[in-house]
LUMLO-452682 format. One record per residue: residue in three letters; x, y, z of N, C-alpha, C in turn. Coordinates in pm, whole numbers, plus 50000, padded with zeros to 5 digits. Atoms other than C-alpha are relative to their C-alpha. Layout:
N
ALAXYZXYZXYZ
...
END
This chain:
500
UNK499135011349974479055221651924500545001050143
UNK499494997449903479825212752271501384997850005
UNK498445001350001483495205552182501075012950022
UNK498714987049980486495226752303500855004449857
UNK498914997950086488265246052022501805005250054
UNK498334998449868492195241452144501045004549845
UNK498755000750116495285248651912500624989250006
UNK498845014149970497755220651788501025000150112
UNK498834998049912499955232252049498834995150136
UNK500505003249903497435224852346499614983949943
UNK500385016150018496255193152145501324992650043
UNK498815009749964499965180352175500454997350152
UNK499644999349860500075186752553499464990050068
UNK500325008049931498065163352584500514983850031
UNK499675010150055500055136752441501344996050096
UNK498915004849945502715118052671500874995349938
UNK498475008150045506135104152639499384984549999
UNK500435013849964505245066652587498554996149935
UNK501425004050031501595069152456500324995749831
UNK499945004150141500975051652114498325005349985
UNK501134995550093498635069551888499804997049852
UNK500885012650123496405053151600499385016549934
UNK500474992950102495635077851313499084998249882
UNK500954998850128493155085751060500895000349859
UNK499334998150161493685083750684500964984349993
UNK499075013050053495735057750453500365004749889
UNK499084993550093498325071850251500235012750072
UNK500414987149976498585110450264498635003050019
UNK501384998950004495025110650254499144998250107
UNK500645000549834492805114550549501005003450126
UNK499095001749891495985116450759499925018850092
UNK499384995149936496195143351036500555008649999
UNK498794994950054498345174150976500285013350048
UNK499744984449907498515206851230500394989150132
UNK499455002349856498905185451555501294990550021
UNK499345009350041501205162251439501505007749981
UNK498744987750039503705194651344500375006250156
UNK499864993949855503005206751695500644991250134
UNK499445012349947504105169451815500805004850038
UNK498444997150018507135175051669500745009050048
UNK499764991249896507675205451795500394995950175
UNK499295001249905507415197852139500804984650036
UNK498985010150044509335166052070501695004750051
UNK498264993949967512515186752008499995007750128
UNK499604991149859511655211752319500274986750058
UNK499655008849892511795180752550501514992549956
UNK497975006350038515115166052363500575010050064
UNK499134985450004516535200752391500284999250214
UNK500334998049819515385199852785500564991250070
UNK499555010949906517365165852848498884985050031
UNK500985009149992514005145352835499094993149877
UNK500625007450073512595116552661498885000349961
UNK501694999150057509635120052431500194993849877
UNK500285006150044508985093552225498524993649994
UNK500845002950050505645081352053499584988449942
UNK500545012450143504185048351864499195007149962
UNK501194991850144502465059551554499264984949891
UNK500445005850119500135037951384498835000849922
UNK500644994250098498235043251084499514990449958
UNK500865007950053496225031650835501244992449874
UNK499085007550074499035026950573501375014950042
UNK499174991250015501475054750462499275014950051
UNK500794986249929501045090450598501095011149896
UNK499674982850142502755126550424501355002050112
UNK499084990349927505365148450578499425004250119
UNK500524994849881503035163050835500224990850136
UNK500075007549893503275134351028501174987150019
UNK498755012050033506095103750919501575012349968
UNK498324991849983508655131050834499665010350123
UNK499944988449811508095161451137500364988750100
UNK499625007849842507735131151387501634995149960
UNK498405006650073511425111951188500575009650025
UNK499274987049991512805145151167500475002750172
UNK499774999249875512425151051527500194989950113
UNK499665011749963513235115851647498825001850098
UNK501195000749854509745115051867499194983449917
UNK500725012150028508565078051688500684987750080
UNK499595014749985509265045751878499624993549970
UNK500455016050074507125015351761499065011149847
UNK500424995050116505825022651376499304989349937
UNK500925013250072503524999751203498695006949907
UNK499285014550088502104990750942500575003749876
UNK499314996650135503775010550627500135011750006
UNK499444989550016505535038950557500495003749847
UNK499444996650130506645055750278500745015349967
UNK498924990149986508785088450379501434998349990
UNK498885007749955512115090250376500895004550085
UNK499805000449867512985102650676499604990750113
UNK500705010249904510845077450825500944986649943
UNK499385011750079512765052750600501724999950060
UNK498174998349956516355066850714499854993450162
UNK500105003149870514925061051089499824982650002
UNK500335015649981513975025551021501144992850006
UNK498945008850055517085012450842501265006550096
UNK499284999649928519375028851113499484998050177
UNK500425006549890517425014551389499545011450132
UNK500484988849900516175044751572498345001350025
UNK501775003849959512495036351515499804984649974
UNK500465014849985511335004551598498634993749891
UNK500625001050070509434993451297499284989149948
UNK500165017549992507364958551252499035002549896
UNK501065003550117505644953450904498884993349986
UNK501445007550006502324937950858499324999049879
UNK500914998950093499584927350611499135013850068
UNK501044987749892497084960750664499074993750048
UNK500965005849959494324935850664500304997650185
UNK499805005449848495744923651004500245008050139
UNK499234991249892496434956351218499075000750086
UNK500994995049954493154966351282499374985950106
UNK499905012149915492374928451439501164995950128
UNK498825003349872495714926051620499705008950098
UNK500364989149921494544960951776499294997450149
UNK501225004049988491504946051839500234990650135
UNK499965013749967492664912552001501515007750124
UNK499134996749893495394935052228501454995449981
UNK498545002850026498334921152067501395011950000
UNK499284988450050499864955352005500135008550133
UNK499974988849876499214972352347498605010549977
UNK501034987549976496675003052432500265006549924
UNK500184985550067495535031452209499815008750072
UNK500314987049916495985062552415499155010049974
UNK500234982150092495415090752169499584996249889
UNK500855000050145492945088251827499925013849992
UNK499754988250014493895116851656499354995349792
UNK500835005550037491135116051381499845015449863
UNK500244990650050490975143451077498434995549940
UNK501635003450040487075149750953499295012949970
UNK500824987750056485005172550756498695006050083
UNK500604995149887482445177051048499594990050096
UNK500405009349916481295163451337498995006850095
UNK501544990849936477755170451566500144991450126
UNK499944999249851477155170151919500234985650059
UNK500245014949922476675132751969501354992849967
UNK498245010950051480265119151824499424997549849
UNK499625003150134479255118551463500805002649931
UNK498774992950121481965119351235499954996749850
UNK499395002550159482155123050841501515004150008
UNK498794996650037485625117850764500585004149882
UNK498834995150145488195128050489499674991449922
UNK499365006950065489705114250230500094985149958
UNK500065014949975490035083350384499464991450128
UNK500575006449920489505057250616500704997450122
UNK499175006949921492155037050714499524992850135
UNK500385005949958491815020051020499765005850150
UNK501074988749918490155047651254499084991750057
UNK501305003449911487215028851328500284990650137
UNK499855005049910489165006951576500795004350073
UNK499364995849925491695028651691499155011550108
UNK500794995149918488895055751780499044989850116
UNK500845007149891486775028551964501084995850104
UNK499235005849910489955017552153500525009050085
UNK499534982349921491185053352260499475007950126
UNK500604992449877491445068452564499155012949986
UNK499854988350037491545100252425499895007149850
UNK500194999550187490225114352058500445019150030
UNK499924988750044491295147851916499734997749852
UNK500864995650138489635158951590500825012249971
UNK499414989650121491325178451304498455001849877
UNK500914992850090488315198851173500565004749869
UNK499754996850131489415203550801499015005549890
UNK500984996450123487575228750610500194998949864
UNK499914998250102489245225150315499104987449898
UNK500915006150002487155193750286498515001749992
UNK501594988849982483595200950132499214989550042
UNK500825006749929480365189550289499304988049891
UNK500635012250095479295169449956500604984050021
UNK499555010950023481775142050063499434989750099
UNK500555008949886479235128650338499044994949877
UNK500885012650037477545097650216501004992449871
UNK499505005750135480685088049998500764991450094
UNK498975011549917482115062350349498654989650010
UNK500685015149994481085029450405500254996950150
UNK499365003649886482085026450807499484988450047
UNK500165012749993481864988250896501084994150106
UNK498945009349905483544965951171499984990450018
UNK500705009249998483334932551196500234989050168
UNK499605009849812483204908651547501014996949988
UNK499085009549943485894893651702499364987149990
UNK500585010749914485884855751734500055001850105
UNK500495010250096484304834351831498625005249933
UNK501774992350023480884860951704500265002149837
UNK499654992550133482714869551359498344995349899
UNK500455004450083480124866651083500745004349845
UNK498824995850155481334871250692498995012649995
UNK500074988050013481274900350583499015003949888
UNK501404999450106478314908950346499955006149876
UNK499854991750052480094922550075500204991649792
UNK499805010150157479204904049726500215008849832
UNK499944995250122479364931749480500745014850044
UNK499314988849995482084961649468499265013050076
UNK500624990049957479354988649515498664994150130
UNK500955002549908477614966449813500195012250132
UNK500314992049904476734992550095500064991550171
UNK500315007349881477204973050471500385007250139
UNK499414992949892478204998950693498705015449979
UNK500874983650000477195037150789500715013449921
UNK499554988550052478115069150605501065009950112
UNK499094992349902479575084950937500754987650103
UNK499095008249864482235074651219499345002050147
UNK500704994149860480425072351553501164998450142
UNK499054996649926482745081451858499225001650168
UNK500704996549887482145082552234500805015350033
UNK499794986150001481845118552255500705006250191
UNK499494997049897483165121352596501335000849981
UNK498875005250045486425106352487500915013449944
UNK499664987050091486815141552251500395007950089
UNK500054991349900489085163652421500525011649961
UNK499934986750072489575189452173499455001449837
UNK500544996450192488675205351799501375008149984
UNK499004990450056491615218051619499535005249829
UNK500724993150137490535236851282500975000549920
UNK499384994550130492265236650985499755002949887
UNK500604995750140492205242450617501144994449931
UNK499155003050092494975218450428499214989249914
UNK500185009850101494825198750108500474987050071
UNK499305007649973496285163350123501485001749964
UNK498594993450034499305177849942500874984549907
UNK500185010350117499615145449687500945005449909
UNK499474997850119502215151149430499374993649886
UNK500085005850073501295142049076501114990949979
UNK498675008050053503315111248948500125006349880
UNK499384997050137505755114648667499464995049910
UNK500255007550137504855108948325500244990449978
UNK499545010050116504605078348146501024994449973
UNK499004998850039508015068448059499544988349885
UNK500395012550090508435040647793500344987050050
UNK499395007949856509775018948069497874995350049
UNK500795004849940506615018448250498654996949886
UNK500864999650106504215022747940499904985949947
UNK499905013550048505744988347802499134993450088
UNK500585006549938504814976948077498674997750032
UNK501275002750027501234981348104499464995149883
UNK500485007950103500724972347769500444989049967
UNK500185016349986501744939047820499364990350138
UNK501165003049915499644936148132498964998949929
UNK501134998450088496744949347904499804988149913
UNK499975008050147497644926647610499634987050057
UNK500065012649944497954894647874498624997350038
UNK501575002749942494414904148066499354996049840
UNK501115008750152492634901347707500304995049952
UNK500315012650042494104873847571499384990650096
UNK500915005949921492634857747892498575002550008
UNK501544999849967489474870747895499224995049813
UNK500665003150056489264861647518499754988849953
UNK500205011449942490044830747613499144990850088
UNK501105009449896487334822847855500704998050138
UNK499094997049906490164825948148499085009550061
UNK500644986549919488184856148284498565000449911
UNK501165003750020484844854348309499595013049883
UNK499974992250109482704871347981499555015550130
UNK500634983449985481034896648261501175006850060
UNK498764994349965484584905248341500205001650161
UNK500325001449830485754905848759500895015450043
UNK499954988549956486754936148937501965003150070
UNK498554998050022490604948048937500205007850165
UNK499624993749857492664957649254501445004149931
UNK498964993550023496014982749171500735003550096
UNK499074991849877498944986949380499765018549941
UNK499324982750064500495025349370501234999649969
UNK498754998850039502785042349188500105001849835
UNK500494999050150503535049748833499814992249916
UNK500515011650094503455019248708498634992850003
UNK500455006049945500535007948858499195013749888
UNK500374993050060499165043748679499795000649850
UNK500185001950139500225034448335499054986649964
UNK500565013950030499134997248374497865004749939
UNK501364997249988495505013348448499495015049868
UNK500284987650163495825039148118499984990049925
UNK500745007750146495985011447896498854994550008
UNK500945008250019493834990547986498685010050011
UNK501534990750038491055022647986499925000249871
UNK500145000750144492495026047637499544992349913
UNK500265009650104491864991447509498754998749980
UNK501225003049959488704984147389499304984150019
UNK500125015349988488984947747432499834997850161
UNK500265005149908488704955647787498765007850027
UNK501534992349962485064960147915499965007050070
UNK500024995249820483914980548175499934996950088
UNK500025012349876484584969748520500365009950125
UNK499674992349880484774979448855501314995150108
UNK498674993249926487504986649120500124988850131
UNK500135003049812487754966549476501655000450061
UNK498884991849950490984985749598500605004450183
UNK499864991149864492764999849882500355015849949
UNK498974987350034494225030449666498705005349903
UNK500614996450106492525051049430501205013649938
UNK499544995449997494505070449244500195013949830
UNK501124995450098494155098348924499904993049912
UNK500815008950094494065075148677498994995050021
UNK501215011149963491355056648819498625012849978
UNK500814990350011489605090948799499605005649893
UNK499714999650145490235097648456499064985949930
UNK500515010450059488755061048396498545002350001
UNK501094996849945485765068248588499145012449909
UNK501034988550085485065104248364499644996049855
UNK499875006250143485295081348044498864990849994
UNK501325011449998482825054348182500384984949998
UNK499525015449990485505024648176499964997250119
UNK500225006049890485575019248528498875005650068
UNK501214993949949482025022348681499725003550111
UNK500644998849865482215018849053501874996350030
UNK498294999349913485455017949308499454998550150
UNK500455007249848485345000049620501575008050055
UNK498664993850006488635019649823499885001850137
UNK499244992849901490405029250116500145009250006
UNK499384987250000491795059250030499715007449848
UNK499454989150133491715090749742500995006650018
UNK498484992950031495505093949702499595007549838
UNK500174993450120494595118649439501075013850050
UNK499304992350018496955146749316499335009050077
UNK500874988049980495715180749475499065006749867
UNK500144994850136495205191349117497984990549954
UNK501405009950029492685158149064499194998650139
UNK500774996749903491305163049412498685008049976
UNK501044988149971490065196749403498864998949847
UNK500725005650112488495180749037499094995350042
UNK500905007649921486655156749231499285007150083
UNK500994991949888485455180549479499275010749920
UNK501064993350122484045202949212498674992849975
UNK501375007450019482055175349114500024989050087
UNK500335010549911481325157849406498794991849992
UNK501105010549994477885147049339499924991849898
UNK499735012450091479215128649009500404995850071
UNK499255012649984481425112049216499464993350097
UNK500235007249857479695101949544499404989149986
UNK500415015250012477875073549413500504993049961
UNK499505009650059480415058349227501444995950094
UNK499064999249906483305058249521499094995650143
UNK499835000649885483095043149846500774998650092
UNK499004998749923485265047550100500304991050136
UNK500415010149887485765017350340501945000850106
UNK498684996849950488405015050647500414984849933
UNK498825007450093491434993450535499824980750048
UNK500365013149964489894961350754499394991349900
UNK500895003450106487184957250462500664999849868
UNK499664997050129488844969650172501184990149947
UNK499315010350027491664943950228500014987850048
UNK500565015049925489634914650363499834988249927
UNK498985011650053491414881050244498204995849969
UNK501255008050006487304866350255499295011149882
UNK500934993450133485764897250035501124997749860
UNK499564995450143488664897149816499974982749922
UNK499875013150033488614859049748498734990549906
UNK501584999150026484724862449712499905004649872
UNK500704991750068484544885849472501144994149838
UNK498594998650156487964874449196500065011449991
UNK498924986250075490164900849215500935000149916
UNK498634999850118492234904348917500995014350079
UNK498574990449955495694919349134500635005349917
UNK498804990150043498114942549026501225004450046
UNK498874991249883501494949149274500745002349898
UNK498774996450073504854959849194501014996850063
UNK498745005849946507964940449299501405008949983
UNK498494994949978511194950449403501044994849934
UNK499245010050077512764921049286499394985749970
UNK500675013850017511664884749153501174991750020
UNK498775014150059514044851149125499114996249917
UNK500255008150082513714827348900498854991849975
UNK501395011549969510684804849053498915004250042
UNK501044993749953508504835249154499905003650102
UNK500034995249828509444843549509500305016949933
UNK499774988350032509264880649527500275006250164
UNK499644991849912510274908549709499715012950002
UNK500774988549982508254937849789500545012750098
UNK499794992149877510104953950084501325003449972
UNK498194997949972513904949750095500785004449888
UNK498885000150144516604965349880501344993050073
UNK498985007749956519644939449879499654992150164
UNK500785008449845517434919650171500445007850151
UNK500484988049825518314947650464499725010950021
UNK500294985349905517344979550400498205001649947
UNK501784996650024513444986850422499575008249901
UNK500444989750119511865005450136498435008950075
UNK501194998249975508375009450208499124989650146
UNK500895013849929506424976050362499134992249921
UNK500525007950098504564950850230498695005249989
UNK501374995850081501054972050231498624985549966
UNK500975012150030498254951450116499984993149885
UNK499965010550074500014935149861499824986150015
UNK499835017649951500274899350080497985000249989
UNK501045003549974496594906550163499144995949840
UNK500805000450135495364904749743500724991649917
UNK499335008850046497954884949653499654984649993
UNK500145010149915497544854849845498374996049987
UNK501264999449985493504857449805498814999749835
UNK501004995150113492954867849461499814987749887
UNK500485006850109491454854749113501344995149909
UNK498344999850096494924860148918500785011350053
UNK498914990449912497774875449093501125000449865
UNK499144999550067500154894448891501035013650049
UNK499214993249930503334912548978500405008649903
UNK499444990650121505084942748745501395002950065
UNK498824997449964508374952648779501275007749844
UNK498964999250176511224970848515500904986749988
UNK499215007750009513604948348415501114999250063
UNK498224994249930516684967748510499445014150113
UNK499964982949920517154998048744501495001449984
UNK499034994850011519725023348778501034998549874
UNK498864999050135520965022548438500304987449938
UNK499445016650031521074984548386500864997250131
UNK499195013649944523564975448673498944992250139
UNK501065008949892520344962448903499364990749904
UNK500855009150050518684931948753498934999550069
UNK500715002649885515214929448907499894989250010
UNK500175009650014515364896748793501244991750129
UNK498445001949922517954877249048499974983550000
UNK500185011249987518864840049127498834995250106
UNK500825000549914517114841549432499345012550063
UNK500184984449953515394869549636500265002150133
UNK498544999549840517714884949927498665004750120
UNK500395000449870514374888350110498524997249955
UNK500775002850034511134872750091498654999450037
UNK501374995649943507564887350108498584990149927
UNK501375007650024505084865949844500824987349954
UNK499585014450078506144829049770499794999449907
UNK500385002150163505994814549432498694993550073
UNK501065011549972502984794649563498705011549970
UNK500854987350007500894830349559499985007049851
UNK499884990650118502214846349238499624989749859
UNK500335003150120500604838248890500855002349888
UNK499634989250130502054862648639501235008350077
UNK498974987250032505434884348611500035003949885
UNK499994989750104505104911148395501335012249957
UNK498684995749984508194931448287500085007849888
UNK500174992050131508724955948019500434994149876
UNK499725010950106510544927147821498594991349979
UNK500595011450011507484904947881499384995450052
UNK500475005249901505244883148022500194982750037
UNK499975010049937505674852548242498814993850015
UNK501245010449952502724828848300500474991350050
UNK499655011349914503904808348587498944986850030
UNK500915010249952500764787748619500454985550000
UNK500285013750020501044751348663501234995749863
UNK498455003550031504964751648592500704995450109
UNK499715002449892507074734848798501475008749985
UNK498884989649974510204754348923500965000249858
UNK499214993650145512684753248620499295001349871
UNK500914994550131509974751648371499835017950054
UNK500184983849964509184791948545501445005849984
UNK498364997050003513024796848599499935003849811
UNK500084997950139512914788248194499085013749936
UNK500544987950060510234809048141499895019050005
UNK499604983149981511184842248302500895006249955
UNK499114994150048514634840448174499635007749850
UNK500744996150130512814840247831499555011549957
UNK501024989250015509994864747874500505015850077
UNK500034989749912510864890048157501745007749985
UNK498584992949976514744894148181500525009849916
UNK499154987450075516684920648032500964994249945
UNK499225008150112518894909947715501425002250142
UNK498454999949925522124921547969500134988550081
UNK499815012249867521384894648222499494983749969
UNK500675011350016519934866348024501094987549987
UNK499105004850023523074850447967500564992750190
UNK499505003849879524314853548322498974991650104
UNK500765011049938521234833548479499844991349942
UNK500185015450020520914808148233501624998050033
UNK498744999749944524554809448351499844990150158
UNK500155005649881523344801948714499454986049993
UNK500585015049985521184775648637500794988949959
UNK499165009850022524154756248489500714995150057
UNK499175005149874525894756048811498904997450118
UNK500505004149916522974745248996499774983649997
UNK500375012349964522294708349151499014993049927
UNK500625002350141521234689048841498954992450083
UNK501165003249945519054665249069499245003750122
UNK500754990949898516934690049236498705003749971
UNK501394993350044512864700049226500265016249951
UNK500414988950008513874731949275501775005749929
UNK498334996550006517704741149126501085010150053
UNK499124984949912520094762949339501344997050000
UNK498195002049916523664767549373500095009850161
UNK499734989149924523514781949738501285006950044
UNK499424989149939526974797149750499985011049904
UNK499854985350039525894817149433498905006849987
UNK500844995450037522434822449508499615011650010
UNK499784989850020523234857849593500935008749912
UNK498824994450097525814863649343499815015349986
UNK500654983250028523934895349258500155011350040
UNK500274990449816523614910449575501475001850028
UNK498594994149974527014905049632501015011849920
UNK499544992150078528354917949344499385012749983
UNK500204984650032526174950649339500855006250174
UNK499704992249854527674955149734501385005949934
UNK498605002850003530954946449631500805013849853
UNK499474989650103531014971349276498845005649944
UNK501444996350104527174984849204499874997149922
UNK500455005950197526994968448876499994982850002
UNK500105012850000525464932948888500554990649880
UNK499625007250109526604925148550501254996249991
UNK498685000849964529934922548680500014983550006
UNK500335009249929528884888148869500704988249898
UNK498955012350086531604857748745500004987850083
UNK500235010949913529864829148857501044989250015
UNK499435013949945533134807948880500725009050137
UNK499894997149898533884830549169499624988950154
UNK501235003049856531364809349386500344982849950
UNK500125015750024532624773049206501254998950105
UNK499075003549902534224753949476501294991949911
UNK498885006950063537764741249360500334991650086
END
């Protein structure tokens, strides 16, 4: 290999105050994770020294500790895009110390592209090997590497042995033109092939090898609860009365899952039922359930971004890598959440809301509409695109005094115009081809939590009787206020907000 082997500490030297660097991986997965520590490091020497060292970091989605907490920790992030999910990176956002601008993922890798965002300095790129000419098999994942390496001044490579060599021929690497050259994208069936197995790189560009040997370091999610359990089994129960309805076609269409545990249980029942057929995946996440589905034979193929898999269900997978390499492909996050394949193909969605109102506006990002949670991820991108969009959510949090249900939502990521279905551990909603208080009606019904059903058909009695849509706006935060004002929404005495 004609490449230099350097340490993370010489890789970071190379890295200026001011440069924005574009990373490998999406999630923990694929991401980065010796030079990124060595950032940080000299991060704090230059604070310590009186001098500014600050970074843009952008990724494919969410990244681990190695890299969203060390850089947060050591205040070295200025612009952040497009999702996060630390919470050090989360404390930096919501007190305004990192400059943070949300996005669909579909759209980063194009804005990149199109120069909206500024220069890629530094592609800092983890990969299970790479040969003399710039070939790269990568990790884990994908993310959106293939345009930050082509845009980069400068590539450094995180050699990761702990990564075995069976996982070459399990990527899909694909890019597609800029207008005005774009053509569609050629992707008509989950397990279609339109790209190359490796990342190709201008090998000049490479100005070091750093070697390591880490896992992704993936926690397992928590168990089951009966909270989230309900809840998939009235996802489950809803998909097959539709499909035995003729609603979903008989050869069944191919499912997309946020993350998270609910998103984990949703995808245990429905392996369990046998009313649902076998079907395949077209994802950005993969996660162990989906792996578990896969050793059973209910889900056959997985179109993906990323293996956010536990370490535990990792090193499973890497055992048997040559079961899995044909049934996994690994595409960057441009493809995997492309508004034209997913629209193509009927994706039956899956997210998980923060909060709903009454008419289906949701809220994916904000708690009490200002403090950032996460980002909106590629929920807008499957939402907005798919066959049947459906949202999950508990009913209550924190003990009952959060309703997720609210009058309105204090910040707003998918319109009702996008969302089909709310699902809820009380219930399910079928918004279709309701008009606003017919849905209002039907969520209080199906979804809400017995504590709060009272107090919104409450709201709707003080809303503007001749209205399409019904609002009282001085109590359409009632909620919000009242959890600022005493944490317990059930407090909320809507003649507070009647004008006398």
């Amino acid at each position: 290999m004609p490449f230099k082997f350097i340490t993370p500490e010489e890789a970071a030297s190379y890295i200026k105050n001011g440069d924005t660097i574009g990373f490998s991986g999406f999630t923990a997965a694929g991401t980065p994770k010796a030079v990124t520590q060595a950032l940080a490091k000299k991060a704090e020497e230059e604070h310590n020294a009186g001098r500014e060292f600050k970074v843009s970091v952008f990724t494919g989605a969410s990244t681990n500790d190695f890299v969203d907490g060390a850089l947060s920790r050591a205040n070295a992030i200025d612009r952040r895009t497009p999702y996060q999910s630390n919470s050090d990176s989360r404390a930096g956002i919501n007190n305004r110390s990192i400059n943070y601008f949300d996005m669909h993922l579909s759209h980063i890798s194009q804005n990149v592209r199109y120069g909206f965002l500024g220069n890629i300095d530094v592609a800092i790129i983890e990969a299970q090997s790479i040969d003399d000419s710039g070939e790269i098999v990568l990790g884990t994942a994908v993310g959106m590497i293939p345009t930050y390496a082509k845009l980069a001044d400068k590539i450094i490579i995180e050699l990761n042995k702990h990564i075995p060599e069976g996982i070459n021929g399990m990527h899909d690497i694909y890019e597609p033109l800029d207008p005005p050259y774009r053509k569609e994208i050629p992707v008509y069936k989950p397990n279609d092939r339109i790209g190359t197995t490796t990342l190709k790189v201008d090998p000049s560009k490479i100005i070091g090898v750093v070697e390591t040997s880490y896992s992704d370091g993936v926690k397992e999610f928590t168990p089951v609860d009966a909270t989230t359990m309900k809840i998939g089994e009235n996802v489950t129960n809803f998909i097959v009365n539709e499909y035995k309805n003729g609603r979903i076609p008989k050869e069944f269409l191919p499912i997309q899952s946020g993350v998270g545990n609910i998103a984990n249980a949703v995808l245990a029942c429905l392996g369990k039922n046998p009313d649902i057929p076998q079907f395949d995946m077209y994802t950005e996440v993969v996660q162990d359930s989906v792996i578990d589905l896969m050793k059973t034979g209910k889900c056959r193929f997985v179109s993906t971004c990323s293996l956010t898999l536990s370490d535990k269900c990792m090193n499973e997978v890497f055992d048997n890598i040559d079961y899995f390499r044909d049934k996994i492909l690994l595409r960057p996050g441009e493809i995997s959440n492309n508004p034209e394949v997913i629209r193509r193909l009927g994706l039956i969605t899956m997210n998980t809301a923060l909060e709903v109102d009454l008419f289906g506006n949701v809220n994916s990002t904000h708690v009490v509409g200002t403090k950032m949670m996460n980002g909106i991820g590629g929920s807008g991108d499957f939402t907005r695109n798919s066959y049947l969009s459906i949202f999950t959510c508990p009913s209550v949090a924190k003990g009952g005094k959060i309703s997720a249900i609210v009058p309105f939502v204090s910040h707003l990521d998918h319109s009702e115009h996008s969302v089909d279905v709310i699902i809820t551990d009380q219930g399910v909603a079928d918004l279709r081809g309701k008009s606003p208080i017919q849905r209002a009606n039907a969520i209080i019904e199906n979804c809400v939590h017995p504590e709060y059903k009272q107090l919104l058909k409450d709201y709707l009695s003080l809303c503007t009787k001749a209205a399409h849509t019904p609002h009282s706006l001085r109590a359409a935060f009632g909620f919000h206020n009242q959890f600022n004002e005493s944490g317990d929404m059930r407090e909320t005495k809507w003649e507070d907000y009647i004008k006398n």
